[in-house]
N, C-alpha and C positions, 0 to 999 in steps of 0.2 A: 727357028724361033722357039724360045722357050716360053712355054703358058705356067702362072702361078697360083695357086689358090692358098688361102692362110684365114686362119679362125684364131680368137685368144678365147682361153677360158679362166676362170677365177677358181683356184679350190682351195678349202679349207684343209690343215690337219694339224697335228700336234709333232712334235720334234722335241729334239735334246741335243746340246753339242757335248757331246761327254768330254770334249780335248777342253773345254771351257770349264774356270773356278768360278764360284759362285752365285748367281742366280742364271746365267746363260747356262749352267747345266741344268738349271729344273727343265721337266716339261713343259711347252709353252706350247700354244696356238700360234699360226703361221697362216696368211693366207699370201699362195702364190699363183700368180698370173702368167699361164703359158702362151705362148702364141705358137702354132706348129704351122709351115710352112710348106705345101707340096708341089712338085712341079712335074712337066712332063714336056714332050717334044711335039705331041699333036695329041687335039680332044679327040672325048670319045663323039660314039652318034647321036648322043645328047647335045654336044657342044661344050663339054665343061670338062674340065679338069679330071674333075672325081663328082661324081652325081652329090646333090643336096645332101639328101638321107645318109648317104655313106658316109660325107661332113661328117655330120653328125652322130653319126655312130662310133666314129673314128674320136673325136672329141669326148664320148660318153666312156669309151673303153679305159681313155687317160683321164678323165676326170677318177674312175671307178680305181684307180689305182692309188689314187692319195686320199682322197675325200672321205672325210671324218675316220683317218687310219691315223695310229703311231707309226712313224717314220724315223729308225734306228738308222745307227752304223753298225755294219758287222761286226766290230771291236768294239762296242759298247759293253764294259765292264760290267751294266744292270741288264744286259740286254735279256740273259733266260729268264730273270725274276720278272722282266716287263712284257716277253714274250709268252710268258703262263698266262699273259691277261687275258690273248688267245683263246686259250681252252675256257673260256668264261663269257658268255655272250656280253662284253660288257667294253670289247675292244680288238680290231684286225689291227697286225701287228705287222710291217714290210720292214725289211732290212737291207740296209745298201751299203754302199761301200762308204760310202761319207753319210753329211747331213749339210752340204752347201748346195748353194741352187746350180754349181757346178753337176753336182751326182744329181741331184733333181732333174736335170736335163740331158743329162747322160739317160738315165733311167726313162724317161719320155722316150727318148731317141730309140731306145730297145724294142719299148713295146711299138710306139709307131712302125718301125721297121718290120716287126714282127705279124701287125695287123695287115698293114699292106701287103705281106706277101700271106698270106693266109687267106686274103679275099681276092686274090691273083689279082693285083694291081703291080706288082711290083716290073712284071714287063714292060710296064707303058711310065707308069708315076712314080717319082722316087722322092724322099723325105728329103726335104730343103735345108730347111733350118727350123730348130725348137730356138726360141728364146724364154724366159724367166726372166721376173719382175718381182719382186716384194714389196710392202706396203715402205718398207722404210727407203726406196730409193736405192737399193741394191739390184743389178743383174745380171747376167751369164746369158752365152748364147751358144749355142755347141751348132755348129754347122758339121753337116751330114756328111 
């Protein structure tokens, strides 16, 4: 039997499509809705999946990776002049391989992956599915 646990959370940040002319390349604000989805074959001695707290830890770590950051692609043309903003406490600056909710949940999938094995879960629980949502009715699901 497989057991499921799954959380959404809402984060805010700012993006740029640089492959897009005219106002889709400005900067804009984005808010995107993840849902991470974890599973395993048997709970712990708690009874749960993954304890509460770790939930939520686990939720706070991928929040902290977008939330009020600029989110580039690494081919972004302005990318070093946007990436000095950096060195200025005035803006954290992540760089991905895109800027669709594609690489948005690819880039989830990293760090969830990365957390779980870092708080050695990953022998028992393994990452399901991220999904992604946007306010416009757009989304992406990269299954694990």
């Amino acid at each position: 039997m497989t057991y499921q646990k799954a959380r959404t959370i809402a984060t805010r940040f700012i993006t740029r499509h640089a492959h897009m002319k005219g106002t889709g390349a400005f900067l804009h604000p984005v808010e995107v809705a993840f849902t991470i989805r974890v599973a395993c074959h048997g709970l712990n001695r708690n009874g749960f999946v993954i304890d509460e707290e770790d939930m939520t830890e686990l939720v706070e770590t991928i929040n902290g990776c977008f939330e009020k950051k600029i989110v580039l692609c690494e081919t972004d043309e302005f990318k070093d002049d946007l990436c000095a903003l950096a060195g200025y406490p005035v803006a954290d600056v992540i760089l991905l391989h895109g800027t669709t909710l594609e690489a948005f949940c690819g880039h989830v999938k990293l760090e969830a992956e990365r957390w779980l094995f870092e708080q050695e879960y990953k022998a028992r629980v393994w990452l399901d599915r991220v999904e992604a949502a946007c306010e416009d009715q757009r989304a992406a699901i990269q299954v694990a």
